[in-house]
PANUKE-509643 format. One line per 3 residues: number of its first residue (from 0); their letters; for each residue x, y, z of C-alpha. Coordinates in steps of 0.2 Angstrom, whole numbers. Last residue first. Layout:
<fivos>
NUM) A) X:Y:Z | ...
</fivos>
This chain:
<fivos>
360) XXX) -70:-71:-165 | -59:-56:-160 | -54:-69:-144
357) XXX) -48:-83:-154 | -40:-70:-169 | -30:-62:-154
354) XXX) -27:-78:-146 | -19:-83:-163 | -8:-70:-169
351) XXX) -1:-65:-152 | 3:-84:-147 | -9:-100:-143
348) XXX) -16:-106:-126 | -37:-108:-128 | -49:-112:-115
345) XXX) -39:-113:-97 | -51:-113:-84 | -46:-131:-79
342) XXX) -28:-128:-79 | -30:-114:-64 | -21:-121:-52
339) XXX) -7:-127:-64 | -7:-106:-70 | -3:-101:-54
336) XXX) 12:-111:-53 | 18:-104:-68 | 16:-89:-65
333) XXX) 26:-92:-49 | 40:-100:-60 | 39:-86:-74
330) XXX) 41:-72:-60 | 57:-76:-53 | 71:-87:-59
327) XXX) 67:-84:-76 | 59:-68:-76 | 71:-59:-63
324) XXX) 85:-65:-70 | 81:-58:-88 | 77:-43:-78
321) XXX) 94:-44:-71 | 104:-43:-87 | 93:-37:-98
318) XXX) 98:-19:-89 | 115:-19:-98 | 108:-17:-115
315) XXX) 99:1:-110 | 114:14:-116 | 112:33:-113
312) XXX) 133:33:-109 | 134:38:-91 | 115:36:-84
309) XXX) 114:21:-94 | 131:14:-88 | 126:20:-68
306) XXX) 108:12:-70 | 116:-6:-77 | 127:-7:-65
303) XXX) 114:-3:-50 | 103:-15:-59 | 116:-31:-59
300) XXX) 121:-28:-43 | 104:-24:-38 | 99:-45:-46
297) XXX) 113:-53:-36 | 110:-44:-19 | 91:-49:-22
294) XXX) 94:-68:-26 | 106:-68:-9 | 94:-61:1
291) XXX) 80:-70:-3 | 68:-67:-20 | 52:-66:-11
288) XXX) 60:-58:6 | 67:-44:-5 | 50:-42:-17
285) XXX) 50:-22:-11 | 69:-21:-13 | 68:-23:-32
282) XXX) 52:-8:-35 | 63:1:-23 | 77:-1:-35
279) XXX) 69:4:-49 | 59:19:-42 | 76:24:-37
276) XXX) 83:25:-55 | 67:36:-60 | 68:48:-48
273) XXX) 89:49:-53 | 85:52:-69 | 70:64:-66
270) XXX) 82:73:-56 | 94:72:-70 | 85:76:-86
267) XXX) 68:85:-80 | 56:82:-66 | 40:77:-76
264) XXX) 47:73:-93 | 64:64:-88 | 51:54:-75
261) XXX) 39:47:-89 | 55:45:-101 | 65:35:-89
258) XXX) 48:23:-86 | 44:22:-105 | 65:16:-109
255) XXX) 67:6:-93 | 49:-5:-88 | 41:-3:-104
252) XXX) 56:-4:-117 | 63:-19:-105 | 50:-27:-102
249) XXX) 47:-29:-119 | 64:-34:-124 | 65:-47:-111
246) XXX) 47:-53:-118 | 52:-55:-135 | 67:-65:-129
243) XXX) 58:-76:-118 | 46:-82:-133 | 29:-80:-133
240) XXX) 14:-87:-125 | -6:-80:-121 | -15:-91:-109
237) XXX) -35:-87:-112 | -44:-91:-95 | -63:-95:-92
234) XXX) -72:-84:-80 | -73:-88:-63 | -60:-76:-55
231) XXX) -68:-63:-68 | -84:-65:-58 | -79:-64:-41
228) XXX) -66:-48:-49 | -84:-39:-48 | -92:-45:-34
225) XXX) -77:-38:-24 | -74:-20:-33 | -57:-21:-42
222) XXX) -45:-12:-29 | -32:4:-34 | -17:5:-20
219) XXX) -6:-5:-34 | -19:-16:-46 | -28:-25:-31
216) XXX) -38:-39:-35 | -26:-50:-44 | -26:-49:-63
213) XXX) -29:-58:-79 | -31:-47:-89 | -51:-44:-95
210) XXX) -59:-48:-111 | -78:-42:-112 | -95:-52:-117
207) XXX) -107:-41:-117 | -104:-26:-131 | -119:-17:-140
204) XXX) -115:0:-141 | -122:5:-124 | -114:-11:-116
201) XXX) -97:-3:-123 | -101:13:-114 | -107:7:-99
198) XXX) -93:-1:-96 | -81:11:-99 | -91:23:-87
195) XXX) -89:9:-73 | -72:7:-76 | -68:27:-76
192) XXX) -81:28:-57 | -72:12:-51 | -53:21:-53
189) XXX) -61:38:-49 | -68:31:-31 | -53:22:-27
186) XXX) -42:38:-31 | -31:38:-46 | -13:30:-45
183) XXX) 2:45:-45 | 11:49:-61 | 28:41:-64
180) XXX) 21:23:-66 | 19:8:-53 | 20:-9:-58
177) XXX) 37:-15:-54 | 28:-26:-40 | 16:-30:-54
174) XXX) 0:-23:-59 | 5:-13:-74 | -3:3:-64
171) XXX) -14:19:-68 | -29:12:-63 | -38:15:-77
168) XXX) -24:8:-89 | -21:-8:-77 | -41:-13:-77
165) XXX) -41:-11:-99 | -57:-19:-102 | -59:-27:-118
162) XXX) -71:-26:-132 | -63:-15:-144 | -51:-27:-146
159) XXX) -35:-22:-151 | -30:-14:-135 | -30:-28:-127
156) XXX) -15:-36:-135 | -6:-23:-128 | -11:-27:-110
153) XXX) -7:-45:-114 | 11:-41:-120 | 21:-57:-116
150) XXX) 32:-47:-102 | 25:-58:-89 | 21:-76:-92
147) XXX) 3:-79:-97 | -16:-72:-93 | -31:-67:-102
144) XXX) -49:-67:-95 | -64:-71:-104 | -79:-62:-97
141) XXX) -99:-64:-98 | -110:-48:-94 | -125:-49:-82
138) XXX) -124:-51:-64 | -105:-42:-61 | -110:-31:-77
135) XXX) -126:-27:-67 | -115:-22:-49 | -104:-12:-60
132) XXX) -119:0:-66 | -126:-1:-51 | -110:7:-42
129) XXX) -112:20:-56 | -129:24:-52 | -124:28:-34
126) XXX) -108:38:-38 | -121:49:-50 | -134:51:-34
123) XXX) -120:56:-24 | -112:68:-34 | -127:79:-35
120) XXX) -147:71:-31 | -152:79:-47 | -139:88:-58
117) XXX) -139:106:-61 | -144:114:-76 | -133:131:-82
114) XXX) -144:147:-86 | -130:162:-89 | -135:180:-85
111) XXX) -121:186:-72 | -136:183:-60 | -140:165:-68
108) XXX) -123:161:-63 | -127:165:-43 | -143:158:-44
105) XXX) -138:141:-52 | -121:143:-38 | -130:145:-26
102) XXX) -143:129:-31 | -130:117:-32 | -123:121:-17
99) XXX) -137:121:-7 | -142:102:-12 | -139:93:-27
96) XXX) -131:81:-13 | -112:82:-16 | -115:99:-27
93) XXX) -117:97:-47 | -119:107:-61 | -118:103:-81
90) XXX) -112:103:-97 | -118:108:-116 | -111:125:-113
87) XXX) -96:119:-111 | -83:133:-115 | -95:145:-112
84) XXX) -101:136:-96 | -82:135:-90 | -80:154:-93
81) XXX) -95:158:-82 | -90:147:-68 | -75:154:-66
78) XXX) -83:170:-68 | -93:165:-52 | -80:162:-42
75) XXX) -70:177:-45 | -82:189:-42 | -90:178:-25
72) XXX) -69:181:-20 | -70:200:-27 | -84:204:-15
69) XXX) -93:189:-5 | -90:170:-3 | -85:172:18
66) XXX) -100:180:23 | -113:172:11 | -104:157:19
63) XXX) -109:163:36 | -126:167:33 | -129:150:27
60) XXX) -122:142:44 | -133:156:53 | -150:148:44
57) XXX) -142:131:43 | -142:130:62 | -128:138:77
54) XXX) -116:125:84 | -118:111:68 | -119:120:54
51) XXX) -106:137:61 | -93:120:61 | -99:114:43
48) XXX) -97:135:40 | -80:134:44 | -74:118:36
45) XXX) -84:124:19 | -74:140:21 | -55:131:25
42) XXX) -59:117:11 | -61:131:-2 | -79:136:-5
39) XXX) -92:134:-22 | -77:124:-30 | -73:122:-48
36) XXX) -68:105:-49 | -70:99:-67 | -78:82:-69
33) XXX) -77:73:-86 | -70:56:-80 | -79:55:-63
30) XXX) -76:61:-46 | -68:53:-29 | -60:58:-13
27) XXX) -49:74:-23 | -65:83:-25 | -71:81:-6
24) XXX) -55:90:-2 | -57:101:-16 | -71:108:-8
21) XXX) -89:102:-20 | -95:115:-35 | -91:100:-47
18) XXX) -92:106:-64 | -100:94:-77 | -94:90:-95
15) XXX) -104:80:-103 | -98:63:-108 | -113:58:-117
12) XXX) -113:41:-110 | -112:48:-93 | -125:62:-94
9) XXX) -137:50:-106 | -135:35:-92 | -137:48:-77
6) XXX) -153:58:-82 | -160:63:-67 | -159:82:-76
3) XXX) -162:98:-68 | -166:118:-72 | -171:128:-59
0) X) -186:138:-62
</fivos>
């Protein structure tokens, strides 16, 4: 008897493991947090027998990948899948469907003597319980949003509440045009599918008012479903302040000091050095038409000299020099702005110590 569970809320909020027996092509569309992608065929087998599917039947389709996932390949698969269960054995199974797949590789561990559940429905039935799950916080669950002048520290103010939402950390982005961090962005599907899980989570132990950033739509490549970010736009608005100094220095050990040290790690000294400086500049070039050209020219002067004396000597002062700038004549006038047009949703203004105590209470 095949062993299943429908059990989507306990599976998620348990954080079981589960294998995903799906191509890694399909793998790398979307998953969820605990997934481990330990294919039942590569992309070039699955891509072979979707063709054999479609020409010849299922029956000749099946044959074919019995063909393909045979000897020391079907060996190596399924020991795979055997060390994983060990390591797991409180984990589970699932195809795209909870179809074929699923059941192959059931039978195939219980062969080498392992019984391993499988989920019901597979990836797609989990993807669809998480979309709900997002839908009802969009219905259900109040917000507060928190905004203010860059560089004031919202995202770290959010991680003192254990009722906040942390949309640039799943995403993998600080949400401006400087945003973008060493590692790539997650998929669409595993940015919503980490949300959702965090969610579900929190309203699990209790929590339905949440505190969000206050953030556009789209954090990099990564987008906060529609009805969703509806709901935060409408919300009302915490305005965070503090002083420009504090926010230069800020900036300047997020967006310099944590940046060099993402790239050094990954790539080494100097190439991740010289990764780092042109994801700087880029990150400048990218807001050219914003800043006009004479702005821009003044603002990479200052950067290129300030990368060339921290590439020399190890020093950072130099680069307060333009993203002082960049704040001033830059970002805190568009906040600003933003922030008259949305007057009316503002709730509370105040500095760390206070919005922190306004939005703990």
């Amino acid at each position: 008897m095949n062993r299943q569970s429908a059990d989507y809320r306990q599976i998620f909020l348990s954080g079981a493991p589960l294998i995903d027996t799906r191509a890694p092509v399909e793998f790398a569309k979307g998953a969820f947090p605990a997934s481990h992608n330990l294919p039942l065929m590569t992309d070039a087998e699955r891509h072979k027998v979707g063709t054999c599917y479609k020409q010849h039947g299922q029956e000749a389709a099946i044959k074919l990948g019995h063909r393909l996932v045979d000897g020391e390949i079907k060996t190596r698969r399924v020991q795979a899948w055997v060390d994983f269960v060990q390591a797991h054995p409180e984990g589970y199974l699932y195809c795209f469907r909870g179809g074929l797949r699923s059941r192959i590789t059931q039978q195939w561990l219980r062969e080498a003597g392992v019984d391993y559940p499988m989920i019901t429905g597979g990836y797609k039935a989990l993807r669809n319980f998480l979309i709900g799950t997002l839908d009802d916080a969009a219905r259900e669950c109040h917000f507060v949003q928190l905004g203010g002048l860059t560089g004031c520290g919202k995202t770290l103010l959010l991680h003192q509440l254990n009722h906040a939402l942390d949309l640039e950390g799943r995403a993998n982005h600080r949400g401006s045009s400087f945003g973008r961090h060493a590692l790539p962005q997650p998929a669409q599907i595993d940015f919503e599918s980490a949300l959702a899980v965090d969610i579900l989570r929190k309203r699990d132990a209790g929590v339905e008012h949440f505190v969000i950033e206050d953030e556009n739509r789209a954090i990099g490549s990564c987008h906060v479903p529609l009805e969703l970010h509806r709901r935060f736009s409408a919300s009302p608005l915490v305005w965070l302040e503090d002083r420009l100094e504090n926010r230069i220095e800020r900036i300047l050990q997020e967006y310099v000091i944590d940046l060099t040290l993402e790239f050094v790690t990954l790539q080494g000294e100097a190439d991740g050095f010289s990764a780092y400086a042109q994801r700087l500049q880029q990150s400048l070039k990218n807001i050219t038409k914003r800043l006009g050209s004479e702005r821009y020219q003044r603002l990479a002067s200052q950067m290129d000299a300030a990368l060339s004396h921290q590439r020399e000597t190890g020093d950072v002062a130099l680069h307060r020099d333009w993203i002082a700038a960049l704040l001033t004549e830059y970002y805190d006038p568009m906040y600003r702005f933003q922030s008259e047009r949305q007057a009316e949703r503002v709730v509370f203004r105040g500095n760390r110590e206070q919005v922190l105590a306004y939005l703990s209470s």
